[in-house]
Backbone and ligand atoms as CSV (ligand in chain L), in Angstrom:
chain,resi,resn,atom,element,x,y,z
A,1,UNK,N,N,0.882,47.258,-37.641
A,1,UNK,CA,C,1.868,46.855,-36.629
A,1,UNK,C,C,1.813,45.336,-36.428
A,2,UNK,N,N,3.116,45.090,-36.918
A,2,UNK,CA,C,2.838,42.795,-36.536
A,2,UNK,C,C,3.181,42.572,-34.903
A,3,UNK,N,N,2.854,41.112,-34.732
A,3,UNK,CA,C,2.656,40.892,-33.204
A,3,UNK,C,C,4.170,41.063,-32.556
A,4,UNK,N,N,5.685,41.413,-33.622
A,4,UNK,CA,C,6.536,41.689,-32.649
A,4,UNK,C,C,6.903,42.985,-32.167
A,5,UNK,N,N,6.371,43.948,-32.377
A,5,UNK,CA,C,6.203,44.735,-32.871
A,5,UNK,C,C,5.495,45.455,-31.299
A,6,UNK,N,N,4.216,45.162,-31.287
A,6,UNK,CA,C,3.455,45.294,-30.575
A,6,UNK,C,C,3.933,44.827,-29.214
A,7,UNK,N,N,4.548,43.610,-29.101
A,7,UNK,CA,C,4.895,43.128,-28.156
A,7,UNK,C,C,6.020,43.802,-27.258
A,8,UNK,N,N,6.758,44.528,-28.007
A,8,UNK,CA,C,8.167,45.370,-27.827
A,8,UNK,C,C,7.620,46.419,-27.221
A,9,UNK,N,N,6.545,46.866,-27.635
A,9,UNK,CA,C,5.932,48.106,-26.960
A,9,UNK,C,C,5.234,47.930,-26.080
A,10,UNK,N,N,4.633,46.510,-25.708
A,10,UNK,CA,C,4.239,46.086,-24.347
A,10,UNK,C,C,5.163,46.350,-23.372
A,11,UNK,N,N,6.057,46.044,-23.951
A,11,UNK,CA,C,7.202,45.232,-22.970
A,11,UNK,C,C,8.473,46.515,-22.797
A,12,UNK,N,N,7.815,47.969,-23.562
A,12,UNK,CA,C,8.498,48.738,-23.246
A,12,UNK,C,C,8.563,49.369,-21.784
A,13,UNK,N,N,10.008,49.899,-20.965
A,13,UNK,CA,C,10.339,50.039,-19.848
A,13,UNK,C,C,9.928,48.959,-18.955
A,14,UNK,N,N,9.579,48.030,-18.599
A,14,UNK,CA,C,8.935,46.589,-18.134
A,14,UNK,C,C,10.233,46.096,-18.181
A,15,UNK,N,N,10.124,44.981,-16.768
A,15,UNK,CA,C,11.080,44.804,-16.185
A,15,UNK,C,C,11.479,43.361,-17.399
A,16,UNK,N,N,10.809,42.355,-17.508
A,16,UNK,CA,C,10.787,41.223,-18.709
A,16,UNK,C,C,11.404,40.324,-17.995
A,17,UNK,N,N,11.927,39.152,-18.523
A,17,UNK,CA,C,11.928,37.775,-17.838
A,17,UNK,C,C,13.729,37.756,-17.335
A,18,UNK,N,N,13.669,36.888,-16.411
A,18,UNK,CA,C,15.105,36.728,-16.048
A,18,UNK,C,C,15.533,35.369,-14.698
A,19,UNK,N,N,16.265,34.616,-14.771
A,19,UNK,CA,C,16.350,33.298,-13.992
A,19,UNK,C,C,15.345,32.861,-12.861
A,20,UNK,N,N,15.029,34.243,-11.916
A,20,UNK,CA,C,13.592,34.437,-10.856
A,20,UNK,C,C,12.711,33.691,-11.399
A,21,UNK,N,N,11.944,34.685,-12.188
A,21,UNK,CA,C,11.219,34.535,-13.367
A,21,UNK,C,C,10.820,32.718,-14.208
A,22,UNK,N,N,12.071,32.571,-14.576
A,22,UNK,CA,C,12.243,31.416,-15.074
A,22,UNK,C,C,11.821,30.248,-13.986
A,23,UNK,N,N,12.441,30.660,-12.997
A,23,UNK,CA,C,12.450,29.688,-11.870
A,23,UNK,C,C,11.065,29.117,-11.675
A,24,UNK,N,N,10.006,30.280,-10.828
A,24,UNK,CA,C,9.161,30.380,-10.543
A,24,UNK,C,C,7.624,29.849,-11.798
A,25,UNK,N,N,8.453,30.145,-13.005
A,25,UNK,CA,C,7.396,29.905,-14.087
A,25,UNK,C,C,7.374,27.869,-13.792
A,26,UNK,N,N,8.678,27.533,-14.213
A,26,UNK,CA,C,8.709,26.379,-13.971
A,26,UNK,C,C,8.259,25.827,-12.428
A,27,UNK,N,N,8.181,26.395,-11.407
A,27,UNK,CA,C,7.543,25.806,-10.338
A,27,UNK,C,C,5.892,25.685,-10.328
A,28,UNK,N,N,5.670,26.933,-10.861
A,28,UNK,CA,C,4.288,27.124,-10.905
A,28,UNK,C,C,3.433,25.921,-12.000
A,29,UNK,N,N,4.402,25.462,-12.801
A,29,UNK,CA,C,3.514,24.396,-14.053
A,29,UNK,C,C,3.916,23.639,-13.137
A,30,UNK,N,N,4.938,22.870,-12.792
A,30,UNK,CA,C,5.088,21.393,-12.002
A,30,UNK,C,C,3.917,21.749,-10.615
A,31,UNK,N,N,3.768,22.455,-9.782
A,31,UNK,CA,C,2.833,22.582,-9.051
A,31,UNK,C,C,1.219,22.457,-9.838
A,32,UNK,N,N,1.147,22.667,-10.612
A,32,UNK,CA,C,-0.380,22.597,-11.795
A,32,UNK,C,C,-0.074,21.194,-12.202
A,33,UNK,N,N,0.976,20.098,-12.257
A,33,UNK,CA,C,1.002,19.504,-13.017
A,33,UNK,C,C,0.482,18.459,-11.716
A,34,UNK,N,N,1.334,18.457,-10.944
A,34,UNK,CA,C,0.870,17.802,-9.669
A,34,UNK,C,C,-0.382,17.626,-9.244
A,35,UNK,N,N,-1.292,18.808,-9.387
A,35,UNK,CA,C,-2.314,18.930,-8.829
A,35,UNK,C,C,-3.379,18.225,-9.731
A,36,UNK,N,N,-2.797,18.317,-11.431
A,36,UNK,CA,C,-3.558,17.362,-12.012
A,36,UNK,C,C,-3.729,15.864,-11.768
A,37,UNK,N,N,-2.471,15.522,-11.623
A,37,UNK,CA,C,-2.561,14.262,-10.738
A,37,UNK,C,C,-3.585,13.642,-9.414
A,38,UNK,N,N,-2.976,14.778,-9.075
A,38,UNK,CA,C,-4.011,14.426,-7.566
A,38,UNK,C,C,-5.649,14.401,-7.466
A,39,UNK,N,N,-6.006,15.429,-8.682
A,39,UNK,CA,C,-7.774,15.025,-9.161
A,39,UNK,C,C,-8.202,13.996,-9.784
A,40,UNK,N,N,-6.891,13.097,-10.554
A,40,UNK,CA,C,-6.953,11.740,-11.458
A,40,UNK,C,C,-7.002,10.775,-10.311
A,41,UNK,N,N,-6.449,10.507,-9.018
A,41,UNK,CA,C,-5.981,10.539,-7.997
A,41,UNK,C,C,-7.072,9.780,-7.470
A,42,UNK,N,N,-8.070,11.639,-6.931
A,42,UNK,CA,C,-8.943,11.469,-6.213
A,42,UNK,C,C,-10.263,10.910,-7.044
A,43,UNK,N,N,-10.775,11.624,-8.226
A,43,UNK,CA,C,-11.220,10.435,-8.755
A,43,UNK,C,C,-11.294,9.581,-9.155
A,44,UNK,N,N,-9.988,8.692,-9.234
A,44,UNK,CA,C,-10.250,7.416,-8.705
A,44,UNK,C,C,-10.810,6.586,-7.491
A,45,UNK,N,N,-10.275,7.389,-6.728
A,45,UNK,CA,C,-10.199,6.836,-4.927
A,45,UNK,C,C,-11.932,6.909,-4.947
A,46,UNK,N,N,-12.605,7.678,-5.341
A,46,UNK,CA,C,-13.906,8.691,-4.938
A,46,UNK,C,C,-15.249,7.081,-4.877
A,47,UNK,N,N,-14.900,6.419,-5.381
A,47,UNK,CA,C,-16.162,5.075,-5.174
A,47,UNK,C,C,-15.751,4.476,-4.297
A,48,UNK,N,N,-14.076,3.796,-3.563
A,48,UNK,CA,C,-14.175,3.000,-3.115
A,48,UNK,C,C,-13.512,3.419,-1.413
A,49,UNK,N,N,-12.513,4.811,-1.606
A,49,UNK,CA,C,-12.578,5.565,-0.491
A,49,UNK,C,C,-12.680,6.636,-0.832
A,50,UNK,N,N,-13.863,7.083,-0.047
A,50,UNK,CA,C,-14.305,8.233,-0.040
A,50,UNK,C,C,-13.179,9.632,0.868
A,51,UNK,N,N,-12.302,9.009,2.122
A,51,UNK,CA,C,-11.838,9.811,3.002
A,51,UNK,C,C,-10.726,10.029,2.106
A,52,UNK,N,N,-10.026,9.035,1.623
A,52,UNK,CA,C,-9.109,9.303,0.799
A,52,UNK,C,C,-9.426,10.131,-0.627
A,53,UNK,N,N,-10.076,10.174,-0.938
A,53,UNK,CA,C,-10.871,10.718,-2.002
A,53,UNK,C,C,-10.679,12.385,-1.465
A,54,UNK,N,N,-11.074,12.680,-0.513
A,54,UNK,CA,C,-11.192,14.003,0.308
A,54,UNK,C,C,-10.002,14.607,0.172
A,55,UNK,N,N,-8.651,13.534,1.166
A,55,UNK,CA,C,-7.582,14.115,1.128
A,55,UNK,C,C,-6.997,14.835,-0.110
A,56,UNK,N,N,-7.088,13.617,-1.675
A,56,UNK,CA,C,-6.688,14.047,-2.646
A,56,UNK,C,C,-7.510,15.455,-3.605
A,57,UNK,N,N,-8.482,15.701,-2.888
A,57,UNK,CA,C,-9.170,17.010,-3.521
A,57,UNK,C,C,-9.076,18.194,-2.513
A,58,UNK,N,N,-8.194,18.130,-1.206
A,58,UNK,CA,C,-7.913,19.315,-1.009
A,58,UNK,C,C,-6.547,19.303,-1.369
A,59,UNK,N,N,-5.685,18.258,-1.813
A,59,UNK,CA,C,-4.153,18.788,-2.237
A,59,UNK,C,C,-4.153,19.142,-3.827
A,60,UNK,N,N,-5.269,18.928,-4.482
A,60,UNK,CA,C,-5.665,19.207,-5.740
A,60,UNK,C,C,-5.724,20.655,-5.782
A,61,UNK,N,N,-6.645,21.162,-4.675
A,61,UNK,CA,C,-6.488,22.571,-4.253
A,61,UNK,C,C,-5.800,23.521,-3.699
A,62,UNK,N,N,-5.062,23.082,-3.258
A,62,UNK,CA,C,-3.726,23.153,-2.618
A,62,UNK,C,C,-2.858,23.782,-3.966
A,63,UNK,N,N,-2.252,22.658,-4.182
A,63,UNK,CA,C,-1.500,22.715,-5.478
A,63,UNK,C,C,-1.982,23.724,-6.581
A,64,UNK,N,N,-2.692,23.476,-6.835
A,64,UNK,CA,C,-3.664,24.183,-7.986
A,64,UNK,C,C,-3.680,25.708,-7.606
A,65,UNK,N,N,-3.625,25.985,-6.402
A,65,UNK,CA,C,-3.983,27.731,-6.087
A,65,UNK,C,C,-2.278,27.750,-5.958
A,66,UNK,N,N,-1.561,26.963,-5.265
A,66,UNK,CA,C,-0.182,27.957,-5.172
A,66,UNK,C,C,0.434,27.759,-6.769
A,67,UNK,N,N,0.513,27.077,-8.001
A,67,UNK,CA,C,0.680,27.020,-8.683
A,67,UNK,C,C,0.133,28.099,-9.580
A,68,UNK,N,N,-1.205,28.230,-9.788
A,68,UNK,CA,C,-1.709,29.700,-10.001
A,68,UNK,C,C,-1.056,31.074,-9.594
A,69,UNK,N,N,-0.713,30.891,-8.265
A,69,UNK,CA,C,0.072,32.075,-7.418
A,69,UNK,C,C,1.523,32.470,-7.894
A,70,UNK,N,N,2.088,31.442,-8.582
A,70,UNK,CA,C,3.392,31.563,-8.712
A,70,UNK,C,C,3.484,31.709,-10.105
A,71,UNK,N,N,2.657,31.359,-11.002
A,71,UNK,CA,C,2.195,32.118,-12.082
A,71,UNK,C,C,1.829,33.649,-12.340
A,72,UNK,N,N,1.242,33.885,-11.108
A,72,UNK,CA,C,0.403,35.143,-11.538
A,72,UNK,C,C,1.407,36.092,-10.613
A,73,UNK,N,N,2.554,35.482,-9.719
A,73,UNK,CA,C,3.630,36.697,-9.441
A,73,UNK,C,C,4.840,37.137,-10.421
A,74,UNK,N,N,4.852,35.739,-11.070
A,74,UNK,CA,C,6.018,35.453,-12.491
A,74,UNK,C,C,5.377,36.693,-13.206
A,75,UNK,N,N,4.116,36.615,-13.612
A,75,UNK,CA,C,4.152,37.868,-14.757
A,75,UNK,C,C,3.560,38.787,-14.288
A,76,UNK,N,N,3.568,39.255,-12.831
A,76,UNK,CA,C,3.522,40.427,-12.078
A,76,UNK,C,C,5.153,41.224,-13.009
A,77,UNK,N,N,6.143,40.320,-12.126
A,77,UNK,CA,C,8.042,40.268,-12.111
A,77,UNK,C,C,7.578,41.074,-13.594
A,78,UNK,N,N,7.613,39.932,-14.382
A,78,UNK,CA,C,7.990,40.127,-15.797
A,78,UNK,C,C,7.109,41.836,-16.402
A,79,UNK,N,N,5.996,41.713,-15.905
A,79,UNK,CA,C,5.511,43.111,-16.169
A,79,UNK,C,C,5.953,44.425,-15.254
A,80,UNK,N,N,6.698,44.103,-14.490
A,80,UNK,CA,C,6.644,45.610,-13.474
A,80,UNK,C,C,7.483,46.521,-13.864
A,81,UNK,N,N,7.319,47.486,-13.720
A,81,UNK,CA,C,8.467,48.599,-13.982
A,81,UNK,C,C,9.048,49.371,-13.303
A,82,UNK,N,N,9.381,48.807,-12.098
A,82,UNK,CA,C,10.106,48.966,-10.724
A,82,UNK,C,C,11.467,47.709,-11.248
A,83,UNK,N,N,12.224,48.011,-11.977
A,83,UNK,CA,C,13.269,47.201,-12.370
A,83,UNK,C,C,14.351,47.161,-11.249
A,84,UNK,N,N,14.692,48.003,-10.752
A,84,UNK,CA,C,15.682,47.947,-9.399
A,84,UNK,C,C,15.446,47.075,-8.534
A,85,UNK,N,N,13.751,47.267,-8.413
A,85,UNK,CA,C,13.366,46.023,-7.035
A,85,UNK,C,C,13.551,44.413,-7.524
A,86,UNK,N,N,13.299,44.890,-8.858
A,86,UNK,CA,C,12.811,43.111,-9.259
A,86,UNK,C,C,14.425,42.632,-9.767
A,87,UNK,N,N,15.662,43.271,-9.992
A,87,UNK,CA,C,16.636,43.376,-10.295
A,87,UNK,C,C,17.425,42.753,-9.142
A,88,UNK,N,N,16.647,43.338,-7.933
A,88,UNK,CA,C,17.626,42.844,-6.661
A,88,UNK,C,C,16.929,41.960,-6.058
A,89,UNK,N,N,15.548,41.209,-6.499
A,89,UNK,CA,C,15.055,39.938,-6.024
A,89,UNK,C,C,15.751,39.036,-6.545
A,90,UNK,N,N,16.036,39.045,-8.006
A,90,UNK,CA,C,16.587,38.403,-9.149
A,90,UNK,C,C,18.087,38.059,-8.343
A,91,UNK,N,N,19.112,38.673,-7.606
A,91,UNK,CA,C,20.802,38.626,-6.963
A,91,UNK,C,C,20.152,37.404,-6.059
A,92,UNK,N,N,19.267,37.991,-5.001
A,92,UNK,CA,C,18.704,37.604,-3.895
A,92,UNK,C,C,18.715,35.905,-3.985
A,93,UNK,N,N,17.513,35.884,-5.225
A,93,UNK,CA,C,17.266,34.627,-5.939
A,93,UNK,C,C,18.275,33.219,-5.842
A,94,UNK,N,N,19.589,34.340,-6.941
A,94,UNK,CA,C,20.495,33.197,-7.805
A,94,UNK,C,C,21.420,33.247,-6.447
A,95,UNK,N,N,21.718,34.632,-5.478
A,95,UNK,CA,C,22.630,33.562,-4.152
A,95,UNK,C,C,21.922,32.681,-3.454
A,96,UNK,N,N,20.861,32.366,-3.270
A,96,UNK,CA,C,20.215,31.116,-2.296
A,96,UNK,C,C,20.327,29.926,-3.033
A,97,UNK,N,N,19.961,30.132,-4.341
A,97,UNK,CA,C,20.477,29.061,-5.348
A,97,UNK,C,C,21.747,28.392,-5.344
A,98,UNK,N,N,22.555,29.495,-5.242
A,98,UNK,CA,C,24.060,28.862,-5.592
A,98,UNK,C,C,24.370,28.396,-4.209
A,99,UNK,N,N,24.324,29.132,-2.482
A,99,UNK,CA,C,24.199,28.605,-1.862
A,99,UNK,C,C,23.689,26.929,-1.529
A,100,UNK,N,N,22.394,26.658,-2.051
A,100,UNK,CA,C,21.423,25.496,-2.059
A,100,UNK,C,C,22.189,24.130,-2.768
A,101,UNK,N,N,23.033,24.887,-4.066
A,101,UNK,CA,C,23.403,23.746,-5.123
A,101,UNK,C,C,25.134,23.523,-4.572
A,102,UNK,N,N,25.362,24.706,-3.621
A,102,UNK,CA,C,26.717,24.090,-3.238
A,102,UNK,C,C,26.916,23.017,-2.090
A,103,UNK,N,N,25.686,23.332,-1.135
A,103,UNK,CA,C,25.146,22.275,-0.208
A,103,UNK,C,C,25.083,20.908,-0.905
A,104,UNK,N,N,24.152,20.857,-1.703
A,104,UNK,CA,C,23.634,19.900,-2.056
A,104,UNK,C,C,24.745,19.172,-2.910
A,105,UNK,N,N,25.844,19.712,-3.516
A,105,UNK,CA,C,27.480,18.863,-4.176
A,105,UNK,C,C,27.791,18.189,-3.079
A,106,UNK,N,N,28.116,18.698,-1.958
A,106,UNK,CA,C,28.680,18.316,-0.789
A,106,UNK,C,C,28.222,17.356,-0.646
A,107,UNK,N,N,26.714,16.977,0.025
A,107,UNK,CA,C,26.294,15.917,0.390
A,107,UNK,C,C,26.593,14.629,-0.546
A,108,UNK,N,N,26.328,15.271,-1.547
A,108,UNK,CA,C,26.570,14.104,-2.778
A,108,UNK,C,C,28.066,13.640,-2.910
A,109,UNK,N,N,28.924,14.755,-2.715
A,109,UNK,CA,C,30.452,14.183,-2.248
A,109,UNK,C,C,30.652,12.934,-1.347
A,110,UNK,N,N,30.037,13.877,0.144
A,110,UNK,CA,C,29.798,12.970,0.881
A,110,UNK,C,C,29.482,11.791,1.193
A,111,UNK,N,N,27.910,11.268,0.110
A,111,UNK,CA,C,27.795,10.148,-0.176
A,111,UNK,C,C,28.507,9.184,-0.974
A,112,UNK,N,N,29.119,9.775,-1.429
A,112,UNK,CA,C,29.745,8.842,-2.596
A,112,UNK,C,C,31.435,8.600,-1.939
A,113,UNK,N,N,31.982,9.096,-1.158
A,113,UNK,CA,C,32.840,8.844,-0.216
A,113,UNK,C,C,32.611,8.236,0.809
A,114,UNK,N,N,31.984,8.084,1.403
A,114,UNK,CA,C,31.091,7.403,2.593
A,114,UNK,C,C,31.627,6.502,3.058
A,115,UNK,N,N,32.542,5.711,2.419
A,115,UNK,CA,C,33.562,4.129,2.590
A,115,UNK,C,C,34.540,4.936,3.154
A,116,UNK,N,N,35.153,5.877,2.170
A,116,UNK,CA,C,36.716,6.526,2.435
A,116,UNK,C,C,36.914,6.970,3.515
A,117,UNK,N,N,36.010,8.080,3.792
A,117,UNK,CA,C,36.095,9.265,4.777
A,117,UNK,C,C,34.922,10.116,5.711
A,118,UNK,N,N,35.284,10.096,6.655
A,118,UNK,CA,C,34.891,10.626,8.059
A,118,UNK,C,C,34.395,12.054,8.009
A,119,UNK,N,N,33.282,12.737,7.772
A,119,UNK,CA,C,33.203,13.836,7.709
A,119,UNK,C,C,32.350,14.339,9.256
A,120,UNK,N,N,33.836,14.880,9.675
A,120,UNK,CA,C,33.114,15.720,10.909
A,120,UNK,C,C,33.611,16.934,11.166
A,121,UNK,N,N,33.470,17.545,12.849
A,121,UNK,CA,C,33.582,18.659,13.326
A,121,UNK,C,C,34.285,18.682,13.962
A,122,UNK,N,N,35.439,19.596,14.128
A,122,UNK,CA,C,36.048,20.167,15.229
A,122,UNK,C,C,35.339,20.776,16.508
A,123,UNK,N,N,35.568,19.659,17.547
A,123,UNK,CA,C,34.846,20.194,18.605
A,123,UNK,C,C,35.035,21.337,19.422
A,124,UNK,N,N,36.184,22.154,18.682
A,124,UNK,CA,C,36.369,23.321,19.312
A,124,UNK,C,C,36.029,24.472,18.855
A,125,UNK,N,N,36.366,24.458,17.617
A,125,UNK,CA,C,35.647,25.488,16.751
A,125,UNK,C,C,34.263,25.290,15.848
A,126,UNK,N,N,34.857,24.074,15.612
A,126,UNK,CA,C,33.465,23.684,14.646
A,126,UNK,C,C,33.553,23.496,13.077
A,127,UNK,N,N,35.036,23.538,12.696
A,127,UNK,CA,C,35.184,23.514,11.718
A,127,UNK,C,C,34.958,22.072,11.010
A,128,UNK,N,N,34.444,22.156,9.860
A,128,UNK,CA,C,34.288,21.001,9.241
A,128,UNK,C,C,36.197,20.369,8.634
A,129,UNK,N,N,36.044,19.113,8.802
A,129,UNK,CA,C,37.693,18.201,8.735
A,129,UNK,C,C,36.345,16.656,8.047
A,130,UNK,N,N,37.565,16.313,7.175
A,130,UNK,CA,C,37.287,14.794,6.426
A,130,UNK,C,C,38.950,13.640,7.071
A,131,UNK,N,N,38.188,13.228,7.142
A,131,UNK,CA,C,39.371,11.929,7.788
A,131,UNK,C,C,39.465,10.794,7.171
A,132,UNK,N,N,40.664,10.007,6.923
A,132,UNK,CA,C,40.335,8.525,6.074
A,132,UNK,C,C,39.540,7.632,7.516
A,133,UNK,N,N,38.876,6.497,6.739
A,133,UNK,CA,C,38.160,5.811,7.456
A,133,UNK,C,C,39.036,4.532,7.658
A,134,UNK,N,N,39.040,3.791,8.623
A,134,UNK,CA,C,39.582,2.403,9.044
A,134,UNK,C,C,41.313,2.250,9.275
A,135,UNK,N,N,41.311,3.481,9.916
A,135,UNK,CA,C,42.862,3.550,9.719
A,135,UNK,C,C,43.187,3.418,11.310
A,136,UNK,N,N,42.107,2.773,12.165
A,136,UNK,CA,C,42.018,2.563,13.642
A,136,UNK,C,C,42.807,3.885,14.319
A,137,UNK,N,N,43.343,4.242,15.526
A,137,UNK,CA,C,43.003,5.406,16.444
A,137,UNK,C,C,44.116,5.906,15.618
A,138,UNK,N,N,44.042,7.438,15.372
A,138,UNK,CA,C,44.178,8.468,15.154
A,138,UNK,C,C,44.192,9.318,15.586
A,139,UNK,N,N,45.215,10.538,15.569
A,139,UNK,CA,C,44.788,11.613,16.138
A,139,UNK,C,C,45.109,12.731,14.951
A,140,UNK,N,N,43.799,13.736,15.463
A,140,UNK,CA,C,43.660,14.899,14.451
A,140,UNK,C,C,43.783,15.954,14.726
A,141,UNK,N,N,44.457,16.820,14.000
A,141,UNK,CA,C,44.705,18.383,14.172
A,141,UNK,C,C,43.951,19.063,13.266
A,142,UNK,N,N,43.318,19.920,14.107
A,142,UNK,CA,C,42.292,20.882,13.210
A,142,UNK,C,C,42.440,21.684,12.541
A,143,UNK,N,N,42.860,21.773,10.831
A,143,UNK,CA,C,43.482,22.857,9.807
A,143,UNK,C,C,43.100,24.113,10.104
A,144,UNK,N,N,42.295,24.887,11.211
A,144,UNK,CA,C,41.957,25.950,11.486
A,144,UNK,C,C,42.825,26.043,12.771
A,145,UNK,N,N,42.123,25.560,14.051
A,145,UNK,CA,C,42.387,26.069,15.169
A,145,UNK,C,C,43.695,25.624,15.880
A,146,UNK,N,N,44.082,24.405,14.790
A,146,UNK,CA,C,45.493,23.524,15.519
A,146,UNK,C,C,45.064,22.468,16.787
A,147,UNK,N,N,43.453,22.429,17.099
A,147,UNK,CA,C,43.394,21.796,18.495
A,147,UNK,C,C,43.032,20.118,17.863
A,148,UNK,N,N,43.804,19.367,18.937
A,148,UNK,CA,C,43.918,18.005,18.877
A,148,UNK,C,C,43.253,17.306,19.304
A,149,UNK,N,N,42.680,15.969,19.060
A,149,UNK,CA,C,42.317,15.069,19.243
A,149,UNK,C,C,41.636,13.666,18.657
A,150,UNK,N,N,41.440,12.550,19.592
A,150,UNK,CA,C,42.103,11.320,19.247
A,150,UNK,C,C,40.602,10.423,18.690
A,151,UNK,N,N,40.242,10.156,17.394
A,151,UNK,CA,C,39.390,9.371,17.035
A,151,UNK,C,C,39.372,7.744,16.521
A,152,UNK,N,N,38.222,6.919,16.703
A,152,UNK,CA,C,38.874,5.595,16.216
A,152,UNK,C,C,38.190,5.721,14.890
A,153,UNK,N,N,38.983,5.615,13.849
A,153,UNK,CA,C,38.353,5.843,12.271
A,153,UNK,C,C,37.794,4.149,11.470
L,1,ZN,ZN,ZN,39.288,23.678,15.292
């Protein structure tokens, strides 16, 4: 039997890898990778500050155990054979994600408009409205609620 072979039959009924998975593998090395740092870090610091020296060998440990942790749940995932559960961590996962990365466009919209336009709230409902900037007093109607009022842009 060759090693793919074998491996297929490991990996038979087993739940196997999927974006979670992926995610978490890659957090878990950048967390290990970090933590290597922080022992290069601390021994350096370790002759000439010692307190600092301290700090950097408990974030060495720090790092180092949750990085381990997120390793050793990755190929929990990847080995389990409760596929339904790990199937619906996996949805769970990629909506907080897509949530997270649609936030995070925005802001970057935001910034990069920042000259143009006014990003605020409707103080009645709360709806988010963008306004041109420097166009002195104004008044705004809220594309939701219709309620008015008067800003200096
Ligand atoms: Zn409104």
């Amino acid at each position: 039997m060759n090693i793919k072979d074998r491996l297929s039959r490991l990996m038979q009924g087993r739940y196997g890898a999927d974006e979670y998975s992926r995610f978490l593998n890659g957090a878990g090395f950048a967390a290990l990778l970090l933590a290597l740092v922080f022992t290069v870090i601390a021994a350096g610091l370790s002759a000439k500050h010692p307190a600092g020296s301290t700090v950097f060998h408990v974030l060495y440990f720090v790092f180092y155990l949750f990085g381990l942790l997120l390793i050793v749940y990755c190929m929990f995932r990847m080995f389990s054979r409760n596929t339904g559960k790990r199937h619906a961590e996996n949805t769970r996962f990629l909506y907080i994600r897509n949530t997270v990365e649609k936030k995070w466009n925005r802001l970057i919209e935001r910034w990069k408009n920042r000259r143009v336009y006014h990003y605020l709230k409707c103080p009645k409902c709360g709806q988010a409205l963008r306004v041109p900037k420097n166009k002195g007093k104004i008044r705004i109607t809220c594309s939701k609620c219709g309620n008015q009022f008067i800003i200096h842009s």
